[in-house]
VOBA-1610 file (N, C-alpha, C; in pm, whole numbers, padded with zeros to 5 digits, always signed):
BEGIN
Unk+02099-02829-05999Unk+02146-02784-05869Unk+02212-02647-05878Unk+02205-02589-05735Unk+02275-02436-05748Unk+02454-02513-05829Unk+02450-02380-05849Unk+02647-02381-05861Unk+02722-02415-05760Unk+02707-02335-05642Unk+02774-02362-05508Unk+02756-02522-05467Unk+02647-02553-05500Unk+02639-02730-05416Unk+02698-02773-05520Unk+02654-02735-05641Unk+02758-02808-05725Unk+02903-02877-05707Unk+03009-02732-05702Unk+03127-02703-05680Unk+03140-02758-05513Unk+03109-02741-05423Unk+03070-02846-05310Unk+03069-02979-05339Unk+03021-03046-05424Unk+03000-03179-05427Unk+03139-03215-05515Unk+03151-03136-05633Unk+03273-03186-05674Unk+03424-03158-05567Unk+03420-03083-05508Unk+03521-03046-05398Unk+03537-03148-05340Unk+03438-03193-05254Unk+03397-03323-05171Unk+03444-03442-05229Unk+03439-03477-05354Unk+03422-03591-05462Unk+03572-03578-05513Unk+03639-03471-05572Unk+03686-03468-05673Unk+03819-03347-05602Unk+03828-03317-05498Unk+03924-03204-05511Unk+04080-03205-05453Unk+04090-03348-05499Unk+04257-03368-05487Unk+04280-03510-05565Unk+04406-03552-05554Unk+04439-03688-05604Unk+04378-03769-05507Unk+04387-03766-05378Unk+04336-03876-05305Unk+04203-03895-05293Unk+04115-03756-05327Unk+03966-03753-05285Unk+03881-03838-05408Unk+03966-03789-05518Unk+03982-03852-05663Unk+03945-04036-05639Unk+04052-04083-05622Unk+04090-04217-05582Unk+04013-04307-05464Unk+03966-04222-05364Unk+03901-04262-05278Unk+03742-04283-05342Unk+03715-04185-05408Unk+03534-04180-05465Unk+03544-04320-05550Unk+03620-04310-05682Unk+03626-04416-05720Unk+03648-04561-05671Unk+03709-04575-05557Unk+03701-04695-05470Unk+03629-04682-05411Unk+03539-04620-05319Unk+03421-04627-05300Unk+03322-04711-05402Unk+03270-04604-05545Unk+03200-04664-05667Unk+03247-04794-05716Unk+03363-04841-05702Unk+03425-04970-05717Unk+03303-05070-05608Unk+03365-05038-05496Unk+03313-05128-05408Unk+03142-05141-05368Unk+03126-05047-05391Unk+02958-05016-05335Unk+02997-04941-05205Unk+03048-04857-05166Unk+03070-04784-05048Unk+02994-04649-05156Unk+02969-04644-05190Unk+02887-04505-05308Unk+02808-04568-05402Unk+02691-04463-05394Unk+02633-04556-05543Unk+02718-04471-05664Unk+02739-04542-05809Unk+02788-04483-05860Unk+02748-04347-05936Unk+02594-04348-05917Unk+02599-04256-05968Unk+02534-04077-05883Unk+02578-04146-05747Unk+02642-03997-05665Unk+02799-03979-05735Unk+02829-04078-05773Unk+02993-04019-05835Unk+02990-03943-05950Unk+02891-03978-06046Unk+02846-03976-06212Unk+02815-03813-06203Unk+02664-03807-06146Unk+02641-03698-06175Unk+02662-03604-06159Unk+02730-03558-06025Unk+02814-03383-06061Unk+02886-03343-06166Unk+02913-03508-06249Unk+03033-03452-06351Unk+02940-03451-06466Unk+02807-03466-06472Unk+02733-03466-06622Unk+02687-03318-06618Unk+02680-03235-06487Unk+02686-03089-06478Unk+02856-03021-06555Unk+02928-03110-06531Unk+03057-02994-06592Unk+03075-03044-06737Unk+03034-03190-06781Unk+03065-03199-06894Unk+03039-03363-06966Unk+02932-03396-07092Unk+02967-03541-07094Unk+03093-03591-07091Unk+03142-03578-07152Unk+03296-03643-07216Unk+03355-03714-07036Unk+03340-03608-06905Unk+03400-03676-06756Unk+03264-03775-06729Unk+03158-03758-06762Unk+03083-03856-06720Unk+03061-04003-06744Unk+03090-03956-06920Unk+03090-04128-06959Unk+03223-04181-06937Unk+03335-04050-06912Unk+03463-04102-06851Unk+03435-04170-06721Unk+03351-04173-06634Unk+03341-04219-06522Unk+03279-04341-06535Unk+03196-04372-06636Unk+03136-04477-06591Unk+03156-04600-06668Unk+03291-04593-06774Unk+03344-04649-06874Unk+03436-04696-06756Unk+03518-04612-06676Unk+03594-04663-06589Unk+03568-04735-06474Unk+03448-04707-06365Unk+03367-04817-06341Unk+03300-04943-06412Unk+03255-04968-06510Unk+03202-05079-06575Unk+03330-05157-06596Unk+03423-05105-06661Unk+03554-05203-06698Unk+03638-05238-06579Unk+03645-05150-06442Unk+03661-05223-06302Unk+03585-05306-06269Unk+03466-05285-06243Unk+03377-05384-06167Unk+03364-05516-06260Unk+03381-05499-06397Unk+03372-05623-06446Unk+03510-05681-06427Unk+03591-05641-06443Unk+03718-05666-06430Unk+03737-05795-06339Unk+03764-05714-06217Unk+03738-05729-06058Unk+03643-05854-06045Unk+03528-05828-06073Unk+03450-06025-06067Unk+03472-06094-06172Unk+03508-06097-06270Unk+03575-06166-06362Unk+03692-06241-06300Unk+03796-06153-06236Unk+03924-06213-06188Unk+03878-06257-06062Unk+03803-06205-05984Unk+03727-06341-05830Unk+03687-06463-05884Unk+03583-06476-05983Unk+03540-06603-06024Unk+03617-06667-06073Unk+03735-06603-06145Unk+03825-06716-06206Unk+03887-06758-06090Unk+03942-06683-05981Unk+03964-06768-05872Unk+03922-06878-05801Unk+03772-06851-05819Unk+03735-06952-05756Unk+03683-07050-05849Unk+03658-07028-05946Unk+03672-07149-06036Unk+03779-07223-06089Unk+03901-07167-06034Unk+04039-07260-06075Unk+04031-07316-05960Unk+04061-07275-05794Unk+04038-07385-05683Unk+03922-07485-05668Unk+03819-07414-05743Unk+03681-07578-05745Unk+03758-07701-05838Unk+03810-07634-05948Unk+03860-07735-06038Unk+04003-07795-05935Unk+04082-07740-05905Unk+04177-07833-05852Unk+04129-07891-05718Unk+04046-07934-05640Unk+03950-07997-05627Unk+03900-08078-05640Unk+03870-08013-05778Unk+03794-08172-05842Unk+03868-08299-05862Unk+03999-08251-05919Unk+04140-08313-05937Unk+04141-08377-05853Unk+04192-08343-05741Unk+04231-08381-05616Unk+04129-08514-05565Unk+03999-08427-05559Unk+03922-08595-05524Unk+03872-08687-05616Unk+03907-08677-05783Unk+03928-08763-05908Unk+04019-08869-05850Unk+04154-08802-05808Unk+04273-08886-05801Unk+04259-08948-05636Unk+04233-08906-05548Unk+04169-09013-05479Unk+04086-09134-05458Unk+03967-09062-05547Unk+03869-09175-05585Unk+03940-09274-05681Unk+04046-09229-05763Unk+04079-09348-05843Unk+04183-09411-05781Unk+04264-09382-05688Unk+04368-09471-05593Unk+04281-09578-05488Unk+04189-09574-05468Unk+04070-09622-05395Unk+04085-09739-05513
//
């Protein structure tokens, strides 16, 4: 890409703390694919790119890791719950 769209896209993406924070919650969530986030930065440098996507992979796994355990601790107490019914029966 030119330079200018370049520096445009990272501006857009990247040109404060909040714009920062916002892209990445975006790429967190699927509000961006991640790698409209990725690649302007494999133009300025590897080292921010695989920084980016080391930090996405270990969120997003993160993040459904700690949902499913949620909901696999309330299925289990649950289960409890109608164990100990069925056995007061």
């Amino acid at each position: 890409p030119e330079l200018t769209d370049l520096v445009e896209d990272l501006q857009s993406k990247y040109g404060s703390l909040f714009l920062t924070m916002y892209s990445l919650f975006q790429g967190m969530t699927g509000g961006i694919s991640w790698g409209e986030i990725a690649t302007p930065l494999l133009e300025v440098g590897i080292f921010y790119f695989l920084l980016i996507l080391v930090f996405l992979c270990f969120t997003i796994f993160s993040v459904l890791n700690i949902v499913t355990g949620v909901f696999v601790d309330g299925a289990i107490e649950m289960a409890k719950r109608d164990r100990s019914i069925l056995i007061e029966k």
